[in-house]
N, CA, C and O atoms as a Tripos MOL2 file, in Angstrom:
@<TRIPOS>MOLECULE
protein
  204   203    51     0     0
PROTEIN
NO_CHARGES

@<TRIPOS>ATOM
      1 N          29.3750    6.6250   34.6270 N.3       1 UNK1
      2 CA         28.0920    6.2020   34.1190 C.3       1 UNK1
      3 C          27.2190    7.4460   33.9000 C.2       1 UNK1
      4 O          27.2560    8.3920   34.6880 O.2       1 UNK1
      5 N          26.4770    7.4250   32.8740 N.am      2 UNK2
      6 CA         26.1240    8.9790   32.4250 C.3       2 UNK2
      7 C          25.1270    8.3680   33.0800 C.2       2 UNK2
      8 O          25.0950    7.1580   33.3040 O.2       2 UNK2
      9 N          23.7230    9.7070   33.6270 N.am      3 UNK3
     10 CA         22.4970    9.9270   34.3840 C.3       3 UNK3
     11 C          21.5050    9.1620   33.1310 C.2       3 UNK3
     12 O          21.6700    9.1450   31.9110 O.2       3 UNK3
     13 N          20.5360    8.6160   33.9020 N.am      4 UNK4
     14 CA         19.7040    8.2040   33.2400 C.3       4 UNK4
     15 C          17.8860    9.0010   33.2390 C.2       4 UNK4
     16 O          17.0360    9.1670   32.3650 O.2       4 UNK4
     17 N          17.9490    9.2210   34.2850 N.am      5 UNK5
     18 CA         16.8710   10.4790   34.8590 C.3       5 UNK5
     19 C          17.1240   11.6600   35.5670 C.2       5 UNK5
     20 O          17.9080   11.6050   36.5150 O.2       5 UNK5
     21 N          16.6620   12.5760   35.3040 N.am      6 UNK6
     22 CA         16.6670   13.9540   36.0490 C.3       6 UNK6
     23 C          15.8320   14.4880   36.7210 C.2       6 UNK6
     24 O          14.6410   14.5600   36.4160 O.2       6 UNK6
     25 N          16.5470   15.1130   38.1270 N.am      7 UNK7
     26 CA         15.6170   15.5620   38.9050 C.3       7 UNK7
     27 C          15.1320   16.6910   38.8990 C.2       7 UNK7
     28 O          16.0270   17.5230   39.0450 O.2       7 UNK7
     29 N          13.8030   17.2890   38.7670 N.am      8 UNK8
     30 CA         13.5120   19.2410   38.1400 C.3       8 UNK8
     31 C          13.6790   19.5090   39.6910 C.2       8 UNK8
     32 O          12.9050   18.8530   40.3880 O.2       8 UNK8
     33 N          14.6960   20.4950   40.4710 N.am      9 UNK9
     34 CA         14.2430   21.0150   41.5480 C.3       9 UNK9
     35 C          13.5200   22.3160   41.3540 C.2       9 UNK9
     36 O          13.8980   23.2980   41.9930 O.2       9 UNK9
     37 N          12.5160   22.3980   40.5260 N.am     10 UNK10
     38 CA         12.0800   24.0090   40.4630 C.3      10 UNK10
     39 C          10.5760   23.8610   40.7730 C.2      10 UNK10
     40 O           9.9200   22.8200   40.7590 O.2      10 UNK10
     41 N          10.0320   25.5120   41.1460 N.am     11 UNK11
     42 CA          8.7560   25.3630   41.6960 C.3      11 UNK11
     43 C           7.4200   25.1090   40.3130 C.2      11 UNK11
     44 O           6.2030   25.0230   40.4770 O.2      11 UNK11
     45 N           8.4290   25.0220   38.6450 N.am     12 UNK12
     46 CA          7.2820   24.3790   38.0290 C.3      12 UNK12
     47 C           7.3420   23.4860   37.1750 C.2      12 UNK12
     48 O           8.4700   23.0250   37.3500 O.2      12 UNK12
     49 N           6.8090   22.8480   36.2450 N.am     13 UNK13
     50 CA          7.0250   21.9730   35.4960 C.3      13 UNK13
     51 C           7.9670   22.2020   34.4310 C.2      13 UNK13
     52 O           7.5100   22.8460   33.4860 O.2      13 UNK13
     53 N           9.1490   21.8410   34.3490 N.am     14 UNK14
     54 CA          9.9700   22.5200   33.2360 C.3      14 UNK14
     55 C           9.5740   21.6540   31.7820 C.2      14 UNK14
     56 O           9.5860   22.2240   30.6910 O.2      14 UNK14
     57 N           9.2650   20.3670   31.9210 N.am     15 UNK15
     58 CA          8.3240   19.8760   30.6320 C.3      15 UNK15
     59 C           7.6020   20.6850   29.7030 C.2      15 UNK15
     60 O           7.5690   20.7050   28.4720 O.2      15 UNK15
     61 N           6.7540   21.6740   31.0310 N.am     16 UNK16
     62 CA          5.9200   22.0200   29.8960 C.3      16 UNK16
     63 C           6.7730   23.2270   29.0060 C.2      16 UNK16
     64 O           6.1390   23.7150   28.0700 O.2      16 UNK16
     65 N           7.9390   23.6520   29.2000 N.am     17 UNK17
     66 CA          8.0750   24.7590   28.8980 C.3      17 UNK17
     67 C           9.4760   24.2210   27.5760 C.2      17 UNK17
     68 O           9.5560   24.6780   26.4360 O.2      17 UNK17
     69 N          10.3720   23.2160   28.1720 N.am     18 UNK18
     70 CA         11.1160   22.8920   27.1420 C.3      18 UNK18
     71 C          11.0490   21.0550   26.8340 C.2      18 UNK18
     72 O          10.6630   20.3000   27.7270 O.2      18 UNK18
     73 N          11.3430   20.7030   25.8980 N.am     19 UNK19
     74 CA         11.4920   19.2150   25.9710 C.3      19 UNK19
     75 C          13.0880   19.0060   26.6360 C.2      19 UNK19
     76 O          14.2190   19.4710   26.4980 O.2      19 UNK19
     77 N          12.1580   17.7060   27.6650 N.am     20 UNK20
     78 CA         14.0160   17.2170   27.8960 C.3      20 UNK20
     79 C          13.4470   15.9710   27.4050 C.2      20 UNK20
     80 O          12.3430   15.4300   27.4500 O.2      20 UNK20
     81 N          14.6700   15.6910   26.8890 N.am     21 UNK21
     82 CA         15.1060   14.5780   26.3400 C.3      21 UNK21
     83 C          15.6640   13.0230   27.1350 C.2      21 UNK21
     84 O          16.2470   12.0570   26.6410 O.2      21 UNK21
     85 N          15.2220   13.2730   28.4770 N.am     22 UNK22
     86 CA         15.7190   12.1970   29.4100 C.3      22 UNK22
     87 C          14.3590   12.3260   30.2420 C.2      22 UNK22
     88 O          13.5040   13.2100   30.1820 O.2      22 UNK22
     89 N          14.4370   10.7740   31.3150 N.am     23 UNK23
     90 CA         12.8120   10.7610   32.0070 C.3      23 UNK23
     91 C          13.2330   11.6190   32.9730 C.2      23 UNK23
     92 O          14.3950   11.4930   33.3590 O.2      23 UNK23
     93 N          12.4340   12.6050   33.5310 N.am     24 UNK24
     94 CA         12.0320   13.5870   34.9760 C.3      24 UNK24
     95 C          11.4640   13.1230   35.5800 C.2      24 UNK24
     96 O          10.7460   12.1330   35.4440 O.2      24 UNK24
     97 N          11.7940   14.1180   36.8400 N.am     25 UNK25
     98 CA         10.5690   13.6780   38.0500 C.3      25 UNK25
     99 C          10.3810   15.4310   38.8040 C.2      25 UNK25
    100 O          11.3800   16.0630   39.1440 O.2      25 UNK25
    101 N           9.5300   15.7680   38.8970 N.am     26 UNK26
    102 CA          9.4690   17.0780   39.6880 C.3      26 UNK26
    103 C           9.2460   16.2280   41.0150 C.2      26 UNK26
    104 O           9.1710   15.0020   40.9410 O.2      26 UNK26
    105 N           9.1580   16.7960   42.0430 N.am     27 UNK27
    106 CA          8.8050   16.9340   43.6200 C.3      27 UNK27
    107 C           8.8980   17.9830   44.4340 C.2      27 UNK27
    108 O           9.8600   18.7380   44.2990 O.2      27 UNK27
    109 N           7.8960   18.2350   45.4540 N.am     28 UNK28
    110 CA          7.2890   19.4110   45.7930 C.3      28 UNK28
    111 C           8.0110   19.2110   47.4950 C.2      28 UNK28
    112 O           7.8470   18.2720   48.2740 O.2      28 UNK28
    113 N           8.6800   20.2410   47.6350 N.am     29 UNK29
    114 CA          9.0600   20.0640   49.2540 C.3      29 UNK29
    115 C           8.6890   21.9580   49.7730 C.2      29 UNK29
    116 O           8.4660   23.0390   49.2270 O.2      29 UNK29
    117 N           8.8290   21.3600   51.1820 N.am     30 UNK30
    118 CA          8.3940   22.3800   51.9100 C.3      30 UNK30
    119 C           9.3550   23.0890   53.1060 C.2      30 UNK30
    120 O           9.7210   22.3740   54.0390 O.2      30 UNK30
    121 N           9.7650   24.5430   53.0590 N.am     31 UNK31
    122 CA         10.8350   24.7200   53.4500 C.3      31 UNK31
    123 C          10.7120   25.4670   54.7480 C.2      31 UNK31
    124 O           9.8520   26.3430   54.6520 O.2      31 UNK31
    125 N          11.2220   25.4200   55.8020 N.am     32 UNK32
    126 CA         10.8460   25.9230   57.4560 C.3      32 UNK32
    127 C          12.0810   26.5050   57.2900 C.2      32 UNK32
    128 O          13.0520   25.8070   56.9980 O.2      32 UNK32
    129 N          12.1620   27.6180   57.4290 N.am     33 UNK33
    130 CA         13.2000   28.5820   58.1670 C.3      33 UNK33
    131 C          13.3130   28.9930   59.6330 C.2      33 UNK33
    132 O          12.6420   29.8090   60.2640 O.2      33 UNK33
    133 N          14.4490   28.1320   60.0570 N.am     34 UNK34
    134 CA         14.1460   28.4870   61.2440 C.3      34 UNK34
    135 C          15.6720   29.3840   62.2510 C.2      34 UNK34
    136 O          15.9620   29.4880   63.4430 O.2      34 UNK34
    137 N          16.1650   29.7650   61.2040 N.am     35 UNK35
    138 CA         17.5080   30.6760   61.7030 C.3      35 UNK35
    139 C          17.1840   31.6910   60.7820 C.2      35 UNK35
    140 O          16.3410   31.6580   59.8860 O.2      35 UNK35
    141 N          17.9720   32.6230   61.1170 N.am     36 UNK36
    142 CA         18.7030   34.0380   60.4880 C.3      36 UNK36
    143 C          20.0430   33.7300   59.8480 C.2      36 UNK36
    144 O          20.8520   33.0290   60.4560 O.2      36 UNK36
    145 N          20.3590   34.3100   58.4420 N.am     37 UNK37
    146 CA         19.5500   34.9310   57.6550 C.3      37 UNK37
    147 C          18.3880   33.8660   56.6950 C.2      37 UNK37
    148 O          18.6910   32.6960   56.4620 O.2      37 UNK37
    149 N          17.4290   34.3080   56.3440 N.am     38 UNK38
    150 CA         16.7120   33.5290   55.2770 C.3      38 UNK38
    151 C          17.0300   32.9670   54.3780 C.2      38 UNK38
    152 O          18.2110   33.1820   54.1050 O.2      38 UNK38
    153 N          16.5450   32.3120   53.7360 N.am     39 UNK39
    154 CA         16.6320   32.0380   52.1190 C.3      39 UNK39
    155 C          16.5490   33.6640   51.3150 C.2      39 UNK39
    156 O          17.3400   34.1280   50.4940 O.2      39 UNK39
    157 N          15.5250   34.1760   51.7840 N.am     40 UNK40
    158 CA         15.2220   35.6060   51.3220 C.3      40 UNK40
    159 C          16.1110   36.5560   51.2810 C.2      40 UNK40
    160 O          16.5740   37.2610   50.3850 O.2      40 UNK40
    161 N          16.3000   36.4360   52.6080 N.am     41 UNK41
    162 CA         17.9400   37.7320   52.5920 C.3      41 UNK41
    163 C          18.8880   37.2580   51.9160 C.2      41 UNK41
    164 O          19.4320   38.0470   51.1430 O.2      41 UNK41
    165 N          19.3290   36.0410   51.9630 N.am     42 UNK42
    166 CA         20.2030   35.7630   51.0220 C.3      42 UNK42
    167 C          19.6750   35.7080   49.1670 C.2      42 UNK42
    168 O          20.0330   36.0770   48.0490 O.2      42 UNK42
    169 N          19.3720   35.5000   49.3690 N.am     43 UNK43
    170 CA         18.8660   35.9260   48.0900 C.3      43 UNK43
    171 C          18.9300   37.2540   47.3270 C.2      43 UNK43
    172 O          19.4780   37.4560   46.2430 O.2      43 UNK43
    173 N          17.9780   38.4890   48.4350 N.am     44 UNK44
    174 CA         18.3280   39.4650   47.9570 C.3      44 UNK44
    175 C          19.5470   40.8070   48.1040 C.2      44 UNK44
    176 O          19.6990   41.9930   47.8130 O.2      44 UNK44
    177 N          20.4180   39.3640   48.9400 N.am     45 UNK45
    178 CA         22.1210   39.9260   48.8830 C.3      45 UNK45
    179 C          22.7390   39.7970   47.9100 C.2      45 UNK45
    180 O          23.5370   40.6750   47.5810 O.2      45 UNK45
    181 N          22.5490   38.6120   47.1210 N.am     46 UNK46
    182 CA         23.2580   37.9850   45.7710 C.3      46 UNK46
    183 C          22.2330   38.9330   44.8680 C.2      46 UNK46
    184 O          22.8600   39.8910   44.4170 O.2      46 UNK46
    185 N          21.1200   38.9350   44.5580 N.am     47 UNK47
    186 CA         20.8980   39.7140   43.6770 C.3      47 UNK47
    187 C          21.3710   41.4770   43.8130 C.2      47 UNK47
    188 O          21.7310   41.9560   42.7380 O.2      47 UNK47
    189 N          21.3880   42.2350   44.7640 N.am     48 UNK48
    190 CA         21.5240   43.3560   44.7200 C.3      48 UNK48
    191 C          23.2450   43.4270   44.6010 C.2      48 UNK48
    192 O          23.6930   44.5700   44.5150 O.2      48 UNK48
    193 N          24.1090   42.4510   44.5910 N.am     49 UNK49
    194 CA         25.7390   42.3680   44.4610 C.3      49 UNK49
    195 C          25.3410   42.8420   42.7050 C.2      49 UNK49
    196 O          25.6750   43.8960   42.1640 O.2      49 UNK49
    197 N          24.7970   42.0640   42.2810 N.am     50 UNK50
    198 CA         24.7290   41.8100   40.7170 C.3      50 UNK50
    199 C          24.3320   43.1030   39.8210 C.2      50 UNK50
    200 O          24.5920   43.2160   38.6230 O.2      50 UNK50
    201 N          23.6640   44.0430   40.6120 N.am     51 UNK51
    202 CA         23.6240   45.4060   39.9270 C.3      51 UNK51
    203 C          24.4600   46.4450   39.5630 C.2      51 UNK51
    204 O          24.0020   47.4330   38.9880 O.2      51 UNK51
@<TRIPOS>BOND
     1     1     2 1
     2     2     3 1
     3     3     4 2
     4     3     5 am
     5     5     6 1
     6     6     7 1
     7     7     8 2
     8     7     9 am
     9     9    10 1
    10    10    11 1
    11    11    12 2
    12    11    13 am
    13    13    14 1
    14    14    15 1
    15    15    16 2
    16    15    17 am
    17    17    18 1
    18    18    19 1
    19    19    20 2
    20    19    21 am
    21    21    22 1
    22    22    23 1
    23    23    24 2
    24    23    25 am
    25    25    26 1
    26    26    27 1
    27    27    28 2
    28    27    29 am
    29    29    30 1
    30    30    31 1
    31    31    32 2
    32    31    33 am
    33    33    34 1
    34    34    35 1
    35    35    36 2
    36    35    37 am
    37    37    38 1
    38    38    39 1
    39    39    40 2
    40    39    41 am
    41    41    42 1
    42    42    43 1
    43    43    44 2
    44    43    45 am
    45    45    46 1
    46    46    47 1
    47    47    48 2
    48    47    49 am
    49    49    50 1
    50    50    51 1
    51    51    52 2
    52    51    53 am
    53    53    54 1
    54    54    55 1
    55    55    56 2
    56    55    57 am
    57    57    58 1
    58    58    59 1
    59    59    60 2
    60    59    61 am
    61    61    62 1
    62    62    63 1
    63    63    64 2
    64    63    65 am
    65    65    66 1
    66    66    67 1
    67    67    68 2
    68    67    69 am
    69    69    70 1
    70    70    71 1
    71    71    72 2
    72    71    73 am
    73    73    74 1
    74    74    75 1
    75    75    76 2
    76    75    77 am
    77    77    78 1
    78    78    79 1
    79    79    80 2
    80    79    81 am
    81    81    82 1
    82    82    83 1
    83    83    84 2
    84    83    85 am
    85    85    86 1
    86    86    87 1
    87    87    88 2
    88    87    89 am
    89    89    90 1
    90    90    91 1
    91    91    92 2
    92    91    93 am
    93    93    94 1
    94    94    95 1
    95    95    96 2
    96    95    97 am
    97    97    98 1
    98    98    99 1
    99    99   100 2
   100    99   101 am
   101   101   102 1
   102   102   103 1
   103   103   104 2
   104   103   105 am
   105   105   106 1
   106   106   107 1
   107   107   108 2
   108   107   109 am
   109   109   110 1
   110   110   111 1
   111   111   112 2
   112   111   113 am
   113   113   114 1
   114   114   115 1
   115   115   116 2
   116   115   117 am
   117   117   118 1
   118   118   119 1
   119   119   120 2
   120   119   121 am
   121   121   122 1
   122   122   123 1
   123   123   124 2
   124   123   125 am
   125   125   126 1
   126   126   127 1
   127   127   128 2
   128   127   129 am
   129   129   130 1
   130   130   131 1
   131   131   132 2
   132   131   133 am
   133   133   134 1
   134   134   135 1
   135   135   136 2
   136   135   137 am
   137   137   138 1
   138   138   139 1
   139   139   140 2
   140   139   141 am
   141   141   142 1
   142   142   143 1
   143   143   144 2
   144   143   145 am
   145   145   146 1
   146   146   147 1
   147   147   148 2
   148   147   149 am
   149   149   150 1
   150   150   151 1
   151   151   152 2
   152   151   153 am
   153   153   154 1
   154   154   155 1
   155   155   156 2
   156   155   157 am
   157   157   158 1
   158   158   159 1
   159   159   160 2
   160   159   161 am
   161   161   162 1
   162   162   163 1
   163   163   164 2
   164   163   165 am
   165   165   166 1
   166   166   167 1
   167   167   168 2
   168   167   169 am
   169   169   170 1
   170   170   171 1
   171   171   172 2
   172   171   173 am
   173   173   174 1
   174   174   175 1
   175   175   176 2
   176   175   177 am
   177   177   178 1
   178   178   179 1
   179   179   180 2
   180   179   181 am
   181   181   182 1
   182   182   183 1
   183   183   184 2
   184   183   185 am
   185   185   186 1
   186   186   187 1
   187   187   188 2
   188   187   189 am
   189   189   190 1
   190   190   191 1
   191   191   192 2
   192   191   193 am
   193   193   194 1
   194   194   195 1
   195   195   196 2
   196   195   197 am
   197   197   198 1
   198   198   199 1
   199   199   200 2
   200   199   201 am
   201   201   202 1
   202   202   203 1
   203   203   204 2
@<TRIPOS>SUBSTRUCTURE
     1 UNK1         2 RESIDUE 1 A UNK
     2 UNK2         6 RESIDUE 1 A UNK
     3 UNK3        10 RESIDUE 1 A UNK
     4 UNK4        14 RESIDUE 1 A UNK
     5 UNK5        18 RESIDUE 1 A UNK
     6 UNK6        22 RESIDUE 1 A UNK
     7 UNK7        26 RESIDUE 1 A UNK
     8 UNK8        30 RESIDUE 1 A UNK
     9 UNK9        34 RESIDUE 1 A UNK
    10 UNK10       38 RESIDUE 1 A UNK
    11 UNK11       42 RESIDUE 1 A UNK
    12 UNK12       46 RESIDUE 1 A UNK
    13 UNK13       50 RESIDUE 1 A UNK
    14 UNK14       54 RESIDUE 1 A UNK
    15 UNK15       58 RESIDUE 1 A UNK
    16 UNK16       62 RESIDUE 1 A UNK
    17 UNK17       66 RESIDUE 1 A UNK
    18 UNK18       70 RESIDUE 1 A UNK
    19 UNK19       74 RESIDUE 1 A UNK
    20 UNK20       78 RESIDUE 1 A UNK
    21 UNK21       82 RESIDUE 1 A UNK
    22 UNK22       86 RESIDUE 1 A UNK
    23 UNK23       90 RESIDUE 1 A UNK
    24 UNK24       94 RESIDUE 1 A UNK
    25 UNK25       98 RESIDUE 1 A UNK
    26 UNK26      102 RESIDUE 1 A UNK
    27 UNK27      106 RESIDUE 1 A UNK
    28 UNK28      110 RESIDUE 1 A UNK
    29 UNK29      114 RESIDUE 1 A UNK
    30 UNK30      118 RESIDUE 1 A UNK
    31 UNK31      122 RESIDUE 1 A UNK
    32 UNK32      126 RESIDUE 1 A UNK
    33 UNK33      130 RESIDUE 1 A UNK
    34 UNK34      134 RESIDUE 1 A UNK
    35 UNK35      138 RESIDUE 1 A UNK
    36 UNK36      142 RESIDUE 1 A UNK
    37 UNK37      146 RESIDUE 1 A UNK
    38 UNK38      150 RESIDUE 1 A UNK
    39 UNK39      154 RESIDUE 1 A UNK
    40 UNK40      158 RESIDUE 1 A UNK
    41 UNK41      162 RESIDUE 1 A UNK
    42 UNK42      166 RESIDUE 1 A UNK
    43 UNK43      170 RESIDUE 1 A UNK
    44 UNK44      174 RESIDUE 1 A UNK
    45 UNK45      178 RESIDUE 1 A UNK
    46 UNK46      182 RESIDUE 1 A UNK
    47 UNK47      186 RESIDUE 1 A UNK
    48 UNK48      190 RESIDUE 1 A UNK
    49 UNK49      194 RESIDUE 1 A UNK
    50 UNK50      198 RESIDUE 1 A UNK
    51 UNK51      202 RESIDUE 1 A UNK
């Protein structure tokens, strides 16, 4: 069964920037880090691989 709505997980409105062509929903969550490593470090492990 193909999707009928899509979910934006990003921190902005992707509407405003492209048309989608199916109904959205953004939602805003809030993220607690509470181990080692971060979201951050990981992050800027995968990006600095990429150079």
């Amino acid at each position: 069964m193909p999707n009928k709505t899509k979910l934006i997980g990003t921190p902005i409105d992707l509407n405003r920037l492209n048309k989608i062509n199916k109904p959205s929903h953004q939602r805003c969550v809030e993220l607690q880090e509470i181990s080692q490593p971060t979201l951050a470090d990981l992050s800027l492990q995968i990006f600095e691989r990429k150079k």
